[in-house]
C-alpha positions as CSV (number, residue, x, y, z in Angstrom):
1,X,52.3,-69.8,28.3
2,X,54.1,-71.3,25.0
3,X,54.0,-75.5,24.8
4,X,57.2,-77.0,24.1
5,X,57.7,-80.4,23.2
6,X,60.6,-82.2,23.8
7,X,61.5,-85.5,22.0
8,X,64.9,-87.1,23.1
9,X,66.1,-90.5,23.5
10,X,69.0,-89.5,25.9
11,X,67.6,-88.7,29.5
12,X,70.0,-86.4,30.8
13,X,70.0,-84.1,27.6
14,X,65.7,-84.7,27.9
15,X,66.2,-83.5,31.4
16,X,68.9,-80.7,31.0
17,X,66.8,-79.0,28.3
18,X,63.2,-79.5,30.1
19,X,65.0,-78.0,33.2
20,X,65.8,-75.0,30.6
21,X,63.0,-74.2,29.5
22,X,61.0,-73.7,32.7
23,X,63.5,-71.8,33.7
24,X,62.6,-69.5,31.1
25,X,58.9,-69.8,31.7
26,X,57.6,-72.4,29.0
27,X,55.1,-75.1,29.6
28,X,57.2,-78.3,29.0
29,X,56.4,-81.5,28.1
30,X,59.1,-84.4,27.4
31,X,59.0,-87.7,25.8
32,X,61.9,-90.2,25.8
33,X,61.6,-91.5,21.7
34,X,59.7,-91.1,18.6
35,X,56.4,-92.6,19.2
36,X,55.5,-91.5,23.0
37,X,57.0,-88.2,21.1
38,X,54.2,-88.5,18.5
39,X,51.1,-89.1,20.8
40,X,52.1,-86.3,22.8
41,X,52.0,-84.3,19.8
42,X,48.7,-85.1,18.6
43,X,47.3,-85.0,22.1
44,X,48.7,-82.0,23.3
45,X,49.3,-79.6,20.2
46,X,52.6,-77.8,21.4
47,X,53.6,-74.4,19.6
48,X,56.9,-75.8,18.8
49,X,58.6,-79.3,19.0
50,X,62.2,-80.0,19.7
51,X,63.0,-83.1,18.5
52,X,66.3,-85.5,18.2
53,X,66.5,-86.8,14.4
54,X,68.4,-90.3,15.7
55,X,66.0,-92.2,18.0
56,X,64.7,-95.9,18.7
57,X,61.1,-97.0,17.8
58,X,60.5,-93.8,15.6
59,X,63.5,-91.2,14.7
60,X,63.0,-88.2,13.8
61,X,62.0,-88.2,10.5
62,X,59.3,-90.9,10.7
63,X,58.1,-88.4,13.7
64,X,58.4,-85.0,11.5
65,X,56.5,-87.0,8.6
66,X,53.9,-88.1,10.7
67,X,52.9,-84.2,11.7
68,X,53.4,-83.1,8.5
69,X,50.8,-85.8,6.9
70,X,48.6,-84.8,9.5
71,X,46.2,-81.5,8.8
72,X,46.0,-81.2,13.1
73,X,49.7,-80.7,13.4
74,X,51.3,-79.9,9.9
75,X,52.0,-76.3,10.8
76,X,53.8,-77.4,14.1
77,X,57.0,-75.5,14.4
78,X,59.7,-78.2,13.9
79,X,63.3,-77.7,15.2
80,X,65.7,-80.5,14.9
81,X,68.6,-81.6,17.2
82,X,71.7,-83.5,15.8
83,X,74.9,-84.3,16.8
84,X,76.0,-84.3,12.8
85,X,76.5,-81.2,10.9
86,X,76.3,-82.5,7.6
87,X,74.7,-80.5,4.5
88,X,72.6,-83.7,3.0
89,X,70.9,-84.5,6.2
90,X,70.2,-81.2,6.8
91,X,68.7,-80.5,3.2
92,X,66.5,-84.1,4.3
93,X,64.9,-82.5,7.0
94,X,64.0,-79.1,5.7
95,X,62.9,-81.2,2.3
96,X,60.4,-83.1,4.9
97,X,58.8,-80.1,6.7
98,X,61.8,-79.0,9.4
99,X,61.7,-75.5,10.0
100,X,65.4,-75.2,11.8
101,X,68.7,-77.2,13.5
102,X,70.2,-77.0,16.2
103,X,73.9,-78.9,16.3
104,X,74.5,-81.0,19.1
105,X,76.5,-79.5,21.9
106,X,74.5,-76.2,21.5
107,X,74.2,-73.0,24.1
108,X,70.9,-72.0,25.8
109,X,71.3,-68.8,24.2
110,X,70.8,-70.7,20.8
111,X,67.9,-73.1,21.8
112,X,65.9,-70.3,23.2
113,X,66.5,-68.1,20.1
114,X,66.0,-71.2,17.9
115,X,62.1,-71.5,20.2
116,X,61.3,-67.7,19.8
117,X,62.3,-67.1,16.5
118,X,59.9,-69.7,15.3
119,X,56.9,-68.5,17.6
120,X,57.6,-65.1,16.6
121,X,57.3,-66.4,13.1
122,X,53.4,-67.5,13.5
123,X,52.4,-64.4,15.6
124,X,54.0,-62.5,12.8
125,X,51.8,-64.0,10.4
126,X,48.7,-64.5,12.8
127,X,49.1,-60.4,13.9
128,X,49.6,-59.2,10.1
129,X,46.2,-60.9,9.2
130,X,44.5,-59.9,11.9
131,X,45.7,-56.0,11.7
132,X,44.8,-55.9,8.1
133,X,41.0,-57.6,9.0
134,X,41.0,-55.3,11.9
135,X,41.8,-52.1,10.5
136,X,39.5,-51.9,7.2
137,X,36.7,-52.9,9.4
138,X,36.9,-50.7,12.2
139,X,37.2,-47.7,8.7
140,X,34.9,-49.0,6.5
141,X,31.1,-50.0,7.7
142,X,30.9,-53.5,6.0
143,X,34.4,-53.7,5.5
144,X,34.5,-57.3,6.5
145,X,31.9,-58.6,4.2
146,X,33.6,-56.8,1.7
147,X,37.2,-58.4,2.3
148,X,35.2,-62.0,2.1
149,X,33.2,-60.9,-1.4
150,X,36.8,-60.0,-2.8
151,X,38.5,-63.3,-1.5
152,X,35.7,-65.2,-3.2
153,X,35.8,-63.7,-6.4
154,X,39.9,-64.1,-6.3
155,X,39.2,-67.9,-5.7
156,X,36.6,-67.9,-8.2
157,X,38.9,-66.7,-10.6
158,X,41.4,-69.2,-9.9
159,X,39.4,-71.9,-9.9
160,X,38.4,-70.6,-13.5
161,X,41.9,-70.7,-14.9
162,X,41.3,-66.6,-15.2
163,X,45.4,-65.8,-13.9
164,X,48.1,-66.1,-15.9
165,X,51.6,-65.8,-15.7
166,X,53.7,-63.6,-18.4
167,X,57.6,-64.2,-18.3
168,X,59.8,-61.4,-19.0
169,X,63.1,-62.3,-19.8
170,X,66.4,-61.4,-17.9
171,X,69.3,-60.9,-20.3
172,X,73.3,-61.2,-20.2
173,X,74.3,-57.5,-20.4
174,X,77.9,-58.9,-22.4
175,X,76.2,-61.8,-24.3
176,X,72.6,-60.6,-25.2
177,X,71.3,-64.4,-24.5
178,X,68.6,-65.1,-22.1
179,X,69.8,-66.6,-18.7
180,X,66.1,-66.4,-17.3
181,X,62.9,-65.4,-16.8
182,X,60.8,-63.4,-14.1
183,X,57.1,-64.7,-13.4
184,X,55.1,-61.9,-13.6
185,X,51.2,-62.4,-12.7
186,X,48.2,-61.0,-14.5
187,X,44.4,-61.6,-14.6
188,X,42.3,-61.6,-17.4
189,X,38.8,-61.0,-16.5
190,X,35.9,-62.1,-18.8
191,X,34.4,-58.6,-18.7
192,X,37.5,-56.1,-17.9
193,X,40.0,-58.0,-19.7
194,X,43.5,-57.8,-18.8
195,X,43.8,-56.5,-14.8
196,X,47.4,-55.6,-14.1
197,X,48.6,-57.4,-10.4
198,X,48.6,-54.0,-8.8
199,X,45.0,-54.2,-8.9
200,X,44.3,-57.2,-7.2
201,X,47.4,-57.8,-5.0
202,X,46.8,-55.8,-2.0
203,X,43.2,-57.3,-1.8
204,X,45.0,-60.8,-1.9
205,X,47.3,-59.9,1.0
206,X,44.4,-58.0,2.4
207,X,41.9,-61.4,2.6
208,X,45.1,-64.0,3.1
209,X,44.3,-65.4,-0.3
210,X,48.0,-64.6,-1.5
211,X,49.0,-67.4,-0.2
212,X,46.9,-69.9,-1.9
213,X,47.9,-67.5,-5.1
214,X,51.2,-67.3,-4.3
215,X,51.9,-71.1,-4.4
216,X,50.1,-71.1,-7.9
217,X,52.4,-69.0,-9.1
218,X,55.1,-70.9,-7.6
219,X,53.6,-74.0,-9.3
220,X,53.0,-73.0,-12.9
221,X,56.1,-71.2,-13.3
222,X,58.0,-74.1,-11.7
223,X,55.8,-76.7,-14.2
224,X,56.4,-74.5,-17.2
225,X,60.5,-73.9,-16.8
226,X,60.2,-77.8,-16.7
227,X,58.8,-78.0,-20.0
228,X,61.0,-75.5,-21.3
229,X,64.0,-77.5,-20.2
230,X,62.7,-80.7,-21.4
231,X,62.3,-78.9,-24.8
232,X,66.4,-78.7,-24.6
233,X,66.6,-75.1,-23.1
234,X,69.0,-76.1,-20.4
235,X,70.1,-73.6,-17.9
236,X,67.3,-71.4,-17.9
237,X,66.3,-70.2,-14.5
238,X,62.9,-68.7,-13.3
239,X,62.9,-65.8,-10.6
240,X,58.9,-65.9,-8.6
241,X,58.4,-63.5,-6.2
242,X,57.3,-64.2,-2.5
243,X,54.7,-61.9,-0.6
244,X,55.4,-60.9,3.2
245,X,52.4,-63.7,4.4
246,X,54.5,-66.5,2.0
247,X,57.9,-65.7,3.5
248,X,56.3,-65.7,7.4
249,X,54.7,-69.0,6.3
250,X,55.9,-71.5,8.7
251,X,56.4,-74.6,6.2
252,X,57.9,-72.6,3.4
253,X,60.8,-74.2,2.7
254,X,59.4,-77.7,2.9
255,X,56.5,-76.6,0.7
256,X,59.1,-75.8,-2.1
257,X,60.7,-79.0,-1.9
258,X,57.7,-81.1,-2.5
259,X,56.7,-78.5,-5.1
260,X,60.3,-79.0,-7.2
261,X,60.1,-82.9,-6.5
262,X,56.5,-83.1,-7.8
263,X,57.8,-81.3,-10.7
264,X,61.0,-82.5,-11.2
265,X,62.9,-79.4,-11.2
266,X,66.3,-78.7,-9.7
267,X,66.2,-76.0,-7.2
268,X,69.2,-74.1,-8.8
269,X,66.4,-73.4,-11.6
270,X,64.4,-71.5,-9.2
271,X,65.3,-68.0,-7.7
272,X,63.2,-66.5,-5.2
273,X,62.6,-62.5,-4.9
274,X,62.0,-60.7,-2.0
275,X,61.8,-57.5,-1.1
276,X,64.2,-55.3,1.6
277,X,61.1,-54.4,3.9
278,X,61.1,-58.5,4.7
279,X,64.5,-58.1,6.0
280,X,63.9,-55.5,8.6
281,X,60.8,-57.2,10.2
282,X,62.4,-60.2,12.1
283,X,66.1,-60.5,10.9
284,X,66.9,-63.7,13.1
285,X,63.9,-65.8,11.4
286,X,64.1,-64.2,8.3
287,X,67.7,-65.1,8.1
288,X,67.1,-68.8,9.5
289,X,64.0,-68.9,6.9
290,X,66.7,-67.7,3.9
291,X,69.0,-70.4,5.0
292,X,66.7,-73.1,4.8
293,X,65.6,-72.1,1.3
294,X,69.5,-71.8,0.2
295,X,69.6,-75.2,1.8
296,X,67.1,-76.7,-0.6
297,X,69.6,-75.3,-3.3
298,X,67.2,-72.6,-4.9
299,X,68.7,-68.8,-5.5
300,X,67.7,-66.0,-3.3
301,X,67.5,-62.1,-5.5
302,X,67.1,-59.5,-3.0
303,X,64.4,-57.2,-5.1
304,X,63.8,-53.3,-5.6
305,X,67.1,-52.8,-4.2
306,X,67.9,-48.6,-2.8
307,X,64.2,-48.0,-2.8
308,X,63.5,-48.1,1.0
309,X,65.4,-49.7,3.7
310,X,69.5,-50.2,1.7
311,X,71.7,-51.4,4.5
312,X,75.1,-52.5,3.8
313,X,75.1,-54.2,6.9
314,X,72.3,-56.5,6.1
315,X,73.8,-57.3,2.8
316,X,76.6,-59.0,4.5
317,X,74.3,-60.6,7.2
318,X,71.7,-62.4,4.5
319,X,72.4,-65.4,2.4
320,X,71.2,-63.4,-1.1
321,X,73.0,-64.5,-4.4
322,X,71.4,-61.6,-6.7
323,X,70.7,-58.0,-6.2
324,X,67.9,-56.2,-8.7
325,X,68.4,-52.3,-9.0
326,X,65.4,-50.4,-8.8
327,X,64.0,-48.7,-12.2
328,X,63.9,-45.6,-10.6
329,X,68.0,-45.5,-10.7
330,X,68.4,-46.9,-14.4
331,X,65.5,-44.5,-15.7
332,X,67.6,-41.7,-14.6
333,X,71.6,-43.2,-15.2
334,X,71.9,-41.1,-17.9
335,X,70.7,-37.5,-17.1
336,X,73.2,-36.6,-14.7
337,X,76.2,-38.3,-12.7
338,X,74.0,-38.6,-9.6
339,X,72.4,-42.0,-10.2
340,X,75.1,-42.9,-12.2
341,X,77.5,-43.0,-9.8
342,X,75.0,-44.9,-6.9
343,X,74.3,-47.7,-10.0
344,X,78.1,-48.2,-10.7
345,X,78.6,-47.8,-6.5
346,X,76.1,-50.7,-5.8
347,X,77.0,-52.5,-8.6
348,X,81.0,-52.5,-7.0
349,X,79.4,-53.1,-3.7
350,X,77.4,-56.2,-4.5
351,X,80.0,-57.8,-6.9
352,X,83.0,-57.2,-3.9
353,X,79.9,-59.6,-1.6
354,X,80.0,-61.6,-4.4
355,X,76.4,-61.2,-5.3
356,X,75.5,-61.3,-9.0
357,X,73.4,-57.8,-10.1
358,X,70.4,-57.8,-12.1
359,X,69.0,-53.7,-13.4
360,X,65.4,-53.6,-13.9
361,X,63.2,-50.9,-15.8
362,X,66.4,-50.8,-18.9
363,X,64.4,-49.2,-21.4
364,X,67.3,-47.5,-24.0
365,X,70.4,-48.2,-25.6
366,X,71.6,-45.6,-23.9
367,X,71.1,-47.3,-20.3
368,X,72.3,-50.6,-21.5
369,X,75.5,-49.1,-22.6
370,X,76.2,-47.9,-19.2
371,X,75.4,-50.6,-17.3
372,X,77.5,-52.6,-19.5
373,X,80.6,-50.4,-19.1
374,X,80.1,-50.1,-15.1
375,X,80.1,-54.5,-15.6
376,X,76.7,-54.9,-14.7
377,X,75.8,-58.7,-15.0
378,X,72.2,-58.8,-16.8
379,X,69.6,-56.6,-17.4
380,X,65.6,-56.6,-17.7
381,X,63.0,-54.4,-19.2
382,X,60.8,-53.2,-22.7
383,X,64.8,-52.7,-24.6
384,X,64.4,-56.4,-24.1
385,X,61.0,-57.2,-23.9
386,X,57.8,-56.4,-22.4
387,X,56.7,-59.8,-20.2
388,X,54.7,-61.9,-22.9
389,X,52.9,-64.9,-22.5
390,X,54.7,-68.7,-22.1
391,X,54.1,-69.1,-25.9
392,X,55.6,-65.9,-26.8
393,X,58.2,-66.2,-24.5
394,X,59.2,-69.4,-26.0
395,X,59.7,-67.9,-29.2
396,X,62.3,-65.9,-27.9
397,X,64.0,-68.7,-26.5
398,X,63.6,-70.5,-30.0
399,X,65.2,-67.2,-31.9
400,X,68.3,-67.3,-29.1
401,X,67.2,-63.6,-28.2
């Protein structure tokens, strides 16, 4: 049976939603402000906590600061409740840690989805792992000290400096000028040289380890578009991708925002890729997890786009502000009016949503002038550039191509 915490200073709303939730078979626990809220936290360790933000002794951001700051419950599932709708208290909360809202008079339809959709969230995760661990051992004798050898060398070579990130650039298709940058990761190991991500990323998802990788990415990028802005190239944006175990990662969005305020970056210089098969897994909690990162302010790119599961319908639903064509359509726009037409069709589609399209894989003048005459907004591939090194890169930037 799921724990619940409920914090609330009014009693009848305490009692009214404890009443609620047994109904609906969780174990309940209330508390009537901030610090009996707290203890019973700590003591208790609930799988998610409901808690009201205004509140005597403690409100609800001392409470959801506490948790965070403490390594037993900083993975708590935190839902707020308010009575105010506004964006910049909202944008406080998910910039502390909070994981959703709930607006103040609210239906039990929507405070029970708001409670599964985050425990779904964790088993998500906690299920993924263990399937992966589960599988390659029961196929491979020794399969499980072979997951742990790989995970150490991976953190071995990140404690060495051994990754690095190459930037390719992402171009205006009417301009030519660079409006940003995709993150691209690469290894170089001191006896096989330069290992390309496809190598090494399923063994990262495999041992867990992309996470930790995954927020290095998410760092150095962030650190080196700072620099780059400081340096007087204003407006430049970098795009990072997110792995499935990042996204399901229940402090995601509040682990951004302490990364960009670390930093010192504004969130509209960061856009976030991620691919259609996140979509389909959970769409409640992965559109509540896309609205809290719009929230912070960053851009969401929905990547690799017609390569798997294309829905119109979930285009509408998600909060995306980009859309990438796959490679596999631009390689082919010019041998026949087949992938020709679906480019200029999805290109239509997404600009009528208002979502800004981005073609990957353009590799000949030839592509580029279609997708400039069917109005696609910016392009990326070897026309442009391969993805070079932050050095390199910056020359680019430097020569305004």
């Amino acid at each position: 049976m799921k724990k619940i915490l409920v914090i609330e200073d009014e009693q009848i709303i305490l009692e009214n939603i404890l009443k609620l939730l047994k109904a609906e078979g969780f174990d309940v626990t209330g508390a009537e402000n901030g610090a009996q809220g707290l203890n019973a936290a700590v003591s208790n360790l609930p799988d998610v906590i409901i808690c009201d933000v205004m509140m005597p002794e403690l409100d609800g951001y001392g409470v959801l600061m506490a948790l965070r700051s403490n390594p037993v419950t900083a993975t708590v599932p935190f839902v707020f409740l308010t009575g105010k709708t506004e964006r910049s208290e909202m944008r406080q909360g998910m910039e502390l840690g909070a994981d959703d809202y709930l607006t103040k008079p609210f239906t039990k339809a929507e405070l029970v989805g708001a409670i599964s959709s985050r425990l779904k969230k964790q088993e998500a995760v906690a299920e993924q792992y263990n399937n992966l661990r589960a599988q390659s051992c029961a196929l491979i004798p020794g399969a499980a000290e072979k997951l742990e050898q790989i995970k150490t060398s991976l953190c071995d070579a990140l404690e060495r400096e051994e990754f690095q990130l190459y930037y390719q650039p992402q171009v205006n298709v009417q301009t030519g000028k660079i409006l940003s940058a995709e993150a691209l990761i690469r290894w170089l190991h001191p006896e096989k040289g330069l290992i390309s991500p496809a190598q090494f990323i399923p063994s990262a998802e495999a041992t867990g380890f992309i996470v930790q990788l995954g927020e290095w990415v998410l760092q150095t990028a962030c650190r080196q578009m700072q620099v780059w802005q400081s340096a007087g190239f204003s407006g430049l944006r970098v795009a990072v991708n997110l792995s499935a175990r990042q996204f399901h990662q229940p402090d995601l969005s509040s682990r951004i925002a302490q990364i960009l305020a670390e930093i010192g970056l504004e969130p509209s210089s960061l856009e976030l890729e991620l691919t259609e098969s996140l979509m389909v897994e959970d769409a409640p909690s992965a559109i509540a997890t896309l609205q809290q990162l719009k929230n912070l302010g960053v851009s969401i790119s929905i990547d690799d786009f017609g390569t798997g599961y294309s829905s119109l319908s979930y285009l509408a639903q998600y909060p995306f502000d980009t859309l990438k064509i796959d490679r596999c359509f631009i390689s082919n726009i010019t041998h026949g009016c087949t992938n020709a037409a679906i480019v200029k069709a999805i290109i239509e589609m997404a600009h009528s949503l208002c979502l800004e399209v981005i073609a990957e894989g353009v590799e000949t003048e030839a592509e580029k002038d279609v997708l400039w005459r069917y109005k696609c907004d910016t392009m990326q591939g070897y026309l442009f550039s391969p993805p070079l090194p932050a050095a390199d890169f910056e020359k680019l930037l430097v020569a305004g191509k």
